[in-house]
Steps between C-alpha positions, in 0.01 A plus 500: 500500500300768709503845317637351190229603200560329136387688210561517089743786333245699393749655223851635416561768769548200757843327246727664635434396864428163463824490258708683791331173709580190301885653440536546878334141622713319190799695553640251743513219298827280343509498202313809448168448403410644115234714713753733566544588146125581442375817451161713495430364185549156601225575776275673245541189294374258829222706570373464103499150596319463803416637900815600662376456885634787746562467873452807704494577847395825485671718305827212471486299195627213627451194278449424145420226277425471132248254397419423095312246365689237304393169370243344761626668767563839687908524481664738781835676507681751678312435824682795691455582893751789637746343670446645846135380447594163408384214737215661629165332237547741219525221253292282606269822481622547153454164411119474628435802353624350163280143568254729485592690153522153410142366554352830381659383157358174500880348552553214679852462605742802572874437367824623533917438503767508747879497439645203581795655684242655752360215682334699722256651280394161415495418847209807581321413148465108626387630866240711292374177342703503150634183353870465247284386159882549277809649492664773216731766373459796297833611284774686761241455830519250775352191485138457664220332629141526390228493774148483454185484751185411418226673625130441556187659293201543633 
């Protein structure tokens, strides 16, 4: 996406906005996703674990995604565009950006899950070249597909 540049948080003073941004793009969703019920903390605790990747176009934060690595992989969550920015490449972008995060690790295959009740995430994650490798449920959440994609390392 043209003006769209993806960088790392950097550190703490940029929680609260990314926070404000994954409340407002999962806000929508039924039944409410448990990212409504996370905190600063809970942000502090993602960054600890690996790159959270920030969309900006210009001064807008407009995307977010937090990327950790886990097992063989790089796993993803809370991939969050702003709603009146949705549609427009800022995942994809988000998504490259974290290929790249990815292969600077030495990890071959980036990973991820999608509730099954939204088929339409899985729907952009398969378009994005992700395949279903299993299904699951963690205690009181929705049931949901795991998706990985493998990657090449040069």
């Amino acid at each position: 996406m043209s003006g769209v540049i993806i960088t790392r948080c950097t550190d703490a003073a940029q929680f609260d906005a990314i926070l404000a941004l994954v409340h407002e793009t999962f806000g929508a969703l039924v039944p409410p996703s448990g990212a409504l019920s996370e905190t600063v903390d809970d942000v502090a605790t993602r960054f600890e674990a690996g790159p959270i990747l920030l969309a900006h176009h210009g001064e807008d934060l407009v995307g977010s995604l937090y990327c950790a690595p886990k097992g063989d992989g790089l796993y993803l969550t809370r991939m969050a565009v702003r709603p009146s920015r949705q549609k427009q490449g800022i995942g994809r972008t988000l998504l490259a950006a974290a290929e790249g995060e990815a292969r600077g690790l030495g990890i071959a295959k980036l990973t991820l899950r999608v509730r099954l009740n939204l088929p339409d995430n899985r729907a952009y994650f398969e378009r994005a070249g992700f395949i279903v490798t299993g299904q699951g449920q963690d205690p009181g959440r929705p049931p949901y597909e795991s998706m990985k994609r493998k990657l090449a390392i040069a």
